[in-house]
C-alpha positions in Angstrom: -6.1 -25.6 -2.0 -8.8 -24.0 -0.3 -12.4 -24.2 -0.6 -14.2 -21.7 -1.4 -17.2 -21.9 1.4 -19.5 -18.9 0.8 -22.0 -19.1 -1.9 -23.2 -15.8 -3.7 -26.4 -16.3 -1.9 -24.8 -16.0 1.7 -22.6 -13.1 0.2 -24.9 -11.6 -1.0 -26.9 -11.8 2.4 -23.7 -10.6 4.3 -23.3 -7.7 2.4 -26.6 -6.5 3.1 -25.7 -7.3 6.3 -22.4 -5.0 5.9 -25.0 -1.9 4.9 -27.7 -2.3 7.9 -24.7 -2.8 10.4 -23.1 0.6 9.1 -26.9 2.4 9.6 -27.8 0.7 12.7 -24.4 1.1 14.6 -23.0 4.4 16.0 -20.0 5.2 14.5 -17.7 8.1 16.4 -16.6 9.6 12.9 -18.8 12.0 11.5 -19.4 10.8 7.8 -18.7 14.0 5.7 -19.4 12.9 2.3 -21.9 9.8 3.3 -23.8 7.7 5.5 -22.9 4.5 4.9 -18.7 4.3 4.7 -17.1 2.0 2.1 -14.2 1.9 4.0 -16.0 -0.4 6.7 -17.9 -2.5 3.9 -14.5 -3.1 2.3 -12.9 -4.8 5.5 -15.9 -6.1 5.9 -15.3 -8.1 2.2 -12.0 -8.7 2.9 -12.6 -10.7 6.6 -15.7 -12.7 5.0 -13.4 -15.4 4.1 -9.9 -16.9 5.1 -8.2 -16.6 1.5 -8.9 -12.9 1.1 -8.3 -11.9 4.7 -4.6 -13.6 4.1 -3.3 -10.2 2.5 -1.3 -7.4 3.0 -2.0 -3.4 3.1 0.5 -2.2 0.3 1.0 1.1 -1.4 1.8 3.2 2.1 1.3 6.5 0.8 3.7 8.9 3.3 2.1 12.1 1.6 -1.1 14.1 1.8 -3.9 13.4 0.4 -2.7 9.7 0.1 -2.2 8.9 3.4 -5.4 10.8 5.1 -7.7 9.0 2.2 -6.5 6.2 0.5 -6.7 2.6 1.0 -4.4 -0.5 -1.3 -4.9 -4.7 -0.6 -3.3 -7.5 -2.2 -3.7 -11.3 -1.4 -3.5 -14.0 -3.4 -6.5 -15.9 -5.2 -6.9 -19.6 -5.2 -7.8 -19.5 -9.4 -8.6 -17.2 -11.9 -12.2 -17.8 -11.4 -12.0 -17.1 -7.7 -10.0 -14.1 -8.7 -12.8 -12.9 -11.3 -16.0 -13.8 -8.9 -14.2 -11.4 -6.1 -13.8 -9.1 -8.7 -17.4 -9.0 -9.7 -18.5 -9.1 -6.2 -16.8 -6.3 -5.0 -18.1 -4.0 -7.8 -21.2 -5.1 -6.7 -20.6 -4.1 -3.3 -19.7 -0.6 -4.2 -22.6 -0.8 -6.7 -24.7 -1.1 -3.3 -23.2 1.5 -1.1 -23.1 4.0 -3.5 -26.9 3.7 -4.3 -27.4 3.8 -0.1 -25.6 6.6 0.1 -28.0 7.8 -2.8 -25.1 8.0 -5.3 -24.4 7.0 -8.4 -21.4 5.2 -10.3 -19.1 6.7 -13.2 -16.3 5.3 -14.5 -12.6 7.2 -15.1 -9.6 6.3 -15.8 -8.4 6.0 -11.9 -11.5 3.9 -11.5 -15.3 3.5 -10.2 -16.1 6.8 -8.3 -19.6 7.1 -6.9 -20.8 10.3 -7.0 -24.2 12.6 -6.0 -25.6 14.9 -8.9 -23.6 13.2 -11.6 -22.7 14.5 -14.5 -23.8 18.0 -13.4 -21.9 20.8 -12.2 -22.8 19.8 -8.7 -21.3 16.3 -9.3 -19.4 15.9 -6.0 -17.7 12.5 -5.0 -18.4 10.2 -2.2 -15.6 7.3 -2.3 -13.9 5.4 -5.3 -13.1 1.6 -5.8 -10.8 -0.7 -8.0 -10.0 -4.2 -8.0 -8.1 -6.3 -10.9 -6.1 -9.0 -10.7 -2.7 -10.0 -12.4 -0.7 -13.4 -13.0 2.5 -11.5 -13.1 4.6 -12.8 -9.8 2.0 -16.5 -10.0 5.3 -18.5 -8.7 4.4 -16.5 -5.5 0.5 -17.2 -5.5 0.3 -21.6 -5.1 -2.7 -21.5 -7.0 -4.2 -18.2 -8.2 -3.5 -14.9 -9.8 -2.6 -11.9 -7.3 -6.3 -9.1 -6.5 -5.0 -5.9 -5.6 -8.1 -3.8 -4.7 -7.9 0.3 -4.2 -10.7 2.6 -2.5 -10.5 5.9 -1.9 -12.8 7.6 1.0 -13.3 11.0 2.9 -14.7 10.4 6.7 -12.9 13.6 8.1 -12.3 16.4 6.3 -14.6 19.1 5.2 -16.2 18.7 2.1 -14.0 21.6 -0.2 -10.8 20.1 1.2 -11.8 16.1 0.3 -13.2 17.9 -3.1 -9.6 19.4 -3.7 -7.8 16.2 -2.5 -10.0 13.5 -4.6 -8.9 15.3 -7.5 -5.3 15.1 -7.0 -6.0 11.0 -5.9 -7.5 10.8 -9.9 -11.4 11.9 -9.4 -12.2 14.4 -12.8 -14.5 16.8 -12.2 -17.7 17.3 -14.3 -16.9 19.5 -17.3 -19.1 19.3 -21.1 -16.0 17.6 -22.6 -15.3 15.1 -19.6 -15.4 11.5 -21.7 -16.0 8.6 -18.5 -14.5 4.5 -19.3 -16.7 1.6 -19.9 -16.4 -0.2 -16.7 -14.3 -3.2 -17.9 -11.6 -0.9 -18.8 -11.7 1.2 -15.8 -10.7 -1.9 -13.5 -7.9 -2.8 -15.3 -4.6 -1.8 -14.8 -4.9 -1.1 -11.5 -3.0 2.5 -12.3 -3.2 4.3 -15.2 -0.3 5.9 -17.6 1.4 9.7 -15.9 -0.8 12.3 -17.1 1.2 14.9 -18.2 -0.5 18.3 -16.4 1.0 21.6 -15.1 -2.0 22.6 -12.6 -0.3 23.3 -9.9 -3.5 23.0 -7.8 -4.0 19.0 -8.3 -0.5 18.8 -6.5 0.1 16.7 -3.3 2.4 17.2 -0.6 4.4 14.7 -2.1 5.0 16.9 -5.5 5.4 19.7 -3.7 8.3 17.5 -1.9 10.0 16.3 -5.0 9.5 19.5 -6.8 11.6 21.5 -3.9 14.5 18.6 -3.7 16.8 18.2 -6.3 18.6 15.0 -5.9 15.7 13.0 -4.1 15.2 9.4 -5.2 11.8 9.1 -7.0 9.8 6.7 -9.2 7.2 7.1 -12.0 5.0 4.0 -13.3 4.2 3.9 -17.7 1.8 1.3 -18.8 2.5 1.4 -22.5 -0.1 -0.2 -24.9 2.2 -2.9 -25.4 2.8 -4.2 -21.9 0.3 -6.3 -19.8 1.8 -5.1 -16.7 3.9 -1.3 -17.4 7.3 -1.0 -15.6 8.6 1.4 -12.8 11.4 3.5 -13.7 13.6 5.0 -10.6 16.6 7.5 -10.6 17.1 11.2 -9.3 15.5 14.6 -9.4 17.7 16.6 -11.9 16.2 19.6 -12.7 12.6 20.8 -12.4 11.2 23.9 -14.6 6.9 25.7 -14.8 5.9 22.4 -13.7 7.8 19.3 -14.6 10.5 17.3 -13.0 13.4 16.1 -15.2 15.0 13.0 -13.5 18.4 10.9 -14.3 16.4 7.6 -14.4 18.9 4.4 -14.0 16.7 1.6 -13.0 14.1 -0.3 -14.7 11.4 -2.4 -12.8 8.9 -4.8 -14.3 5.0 -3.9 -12.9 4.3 -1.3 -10.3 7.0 -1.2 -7.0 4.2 0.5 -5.1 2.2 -2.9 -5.2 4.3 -5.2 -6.9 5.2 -8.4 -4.3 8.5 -9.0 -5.9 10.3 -6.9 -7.6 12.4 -8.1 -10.8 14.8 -5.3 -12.4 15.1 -5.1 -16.3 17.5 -4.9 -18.7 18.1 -1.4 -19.6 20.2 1.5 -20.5 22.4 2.5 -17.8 21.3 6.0 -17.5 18.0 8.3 -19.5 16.6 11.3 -18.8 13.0 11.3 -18.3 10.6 14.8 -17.9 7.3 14.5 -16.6 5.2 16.6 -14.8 5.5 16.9 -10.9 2.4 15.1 -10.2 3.3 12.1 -12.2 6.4 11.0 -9.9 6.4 9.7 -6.8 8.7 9.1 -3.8 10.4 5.6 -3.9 13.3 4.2 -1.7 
C-alpha cells in the first residue's frame, strides 16, 4: 500500500511552482493559444508522486486532430479517496493555468475547456481537461479505483486551424442557445454518448478514412443512461450515405476499448446493424 507523502499544502506549493517554472523557463515551442502550457503542468502532476507516475499513455489517436493535440493517462489509485483528492486537485490545477493564461473555465459535455472572451462570440479555446475515475477492472488496481485523465492543447498550429480542430476533439463554440454542464457532470464519464451530426466540417482525418473504406474494422462507444460504464460495439463499414456510416456490428465490449485496461466481451446478438454519423465511429483493431 503506498503512502500517500504529499500534503495539499506542498501540492499546492508545487503547482505554483509548475506555473512560475513554465514563465520563467524558455521553452523552444512558440505557445499559439497561451503562455503557460497545460500540457507541461500536467506531466508535471503526474511525476509529483510515485503512484500516479506508475501509468500508462492510452487512447493513441493515429488520426488528425487527435494525434497532433490530444493527450489520455491512466494509472491506478491506491483508494477511492486518493482517487477523488487527485481528481479535485487536478481541476484545481487547470483552474490555475487557465486564469494565468487569463482564461476562464466552462464546462461541456467533452469536458472543462478554458477559454478567453467566454461566452461571447470571440470565445476562443486555450486547452481542455478531464479526469474521473472508475472501479470497473478493480481486480487489476490492488487497492484503488482506475483515474483516466484527458487534456487537450494547441502549442503549434495557427490559431484558425487549432480553432477548426478543437471542435472536431468536442470544444462547442459560443452560440445564444449553447447550454454548458455543471462541473460534476462534465468529469464523468470520461466520453460522452456519439452525437449524431452531418457537418461535414467537424470531420477528422479519421472519418474522412472510414467514410472512404467500406469494409474497414471500426468501433463506436454508447453510454446509455442505464450503464455506469457504456460498452464498445465493433464490426465493419457496410454502407455509408450524406453523412452517416452503417456498420455490420458483431462484437460487444463492456467500457471504452480506447482506455479500457482489460477488455471483457459481452453477450450479444451475433450480428446488428448500427447507423451513426461518420464522426461518431472510430478506427479499432
Amino acid at each position: 500500500m503506498h503512502i500517500r507523502s504529499i500534503t495539499i499544502a506542498v501540492l499546492s506549493t508545487c503547482l505554483s511552482m509548475i506555473l512560475i517554472g513554465c514563465s520563467s523557463t524558455p521553452d523552444s515551442t512558440v505557445r499559439k493559444t497561451g503562455e503557460y502550457s497545460f500540457y507541461d503542468s500536467t506531466q508535471s502532476f503526474i511525476s509529483l508522486n510515485e503512484i500516479r507516475s506508475s501509468g500508462a499513455v492510452v487512447d493513441k489517436g493515429l488520426f488528425y486532430p487527435k494525434n497532433a493535440y490530444s493527450f489520455t493517462y491512466r494509472y491506478c489509485s491506491t483508494s477511492e479517496q486518493n482517487a477523488a483528492e487527485d481528481i479535485a486537485e487536478y481541476l484545481a490545477l487547470a483552474k490555475r493555468v487557465c486564469e494565468a493564461n487569463t482564461g476562464q473555465l466552462i464546462y461541456q459535455p467533452s469536458g472543462a475547456w478554458c477559454v478567453t472572451a467566454a461566452n461571447t462570440f470571440d470565445e476562443r479555446p486555450l486547452f481542455s481537461a478531464r479526469i474521473s475515475s472508475t472501479a470497473l477492472w478493480a481486480d487489476l488496481c490492488l487497492d484503488g479505483p482506475f483515474v483516466t485523465l484527458k487534456m487537450v492543447e494547441n502549442t503549434t498550429a495557427s490559431i484558425t486551424e487549432w480553432y477548426q480542430s478543437s471542435q472536431v476533439l468536442g470544444y462547442q463554440p459560443y452560440t445564444p442557445h449553447r447550454v454548458l454542464t455543471v462541473p460534476a457532470a462534465a468529469m464523468s464519464p470520461l466520453y460522452a454518448s456519439p452525437v449524431s451530426t452531418n457537418t461535414v466540417n467537424t470531420w477528422s482525418d479519421e472519418s474522412e478514412f472510414i467514410y472512404s473504406n467500406i469494409g474497414a474494422t471500426v468501433c463506436i462507444y454508447d453510454h446509455p443512461n442505464n450503464s455506469p460504464h457504456g460498452y464498445t460495439y465493433r464490426g465493419q463499414v457496410y454502407s455509408v450515405n450524406n453523412g452517416t456510416v452503417k456498420v455490420l456490428a458483431t462484437e460487444k465490449w463492456q467500457g471504452d476499448i480506447r482506455t479500457a485496461p482489460a477488455w471483457e466481451r459481452l453477450e450479444w446478438y451475433n450480428e446488428a446493424y448500427i447507423t451513426a454519423s461518420a464522426n461518431s465511429w472510430f478506427v479499432c483493431s
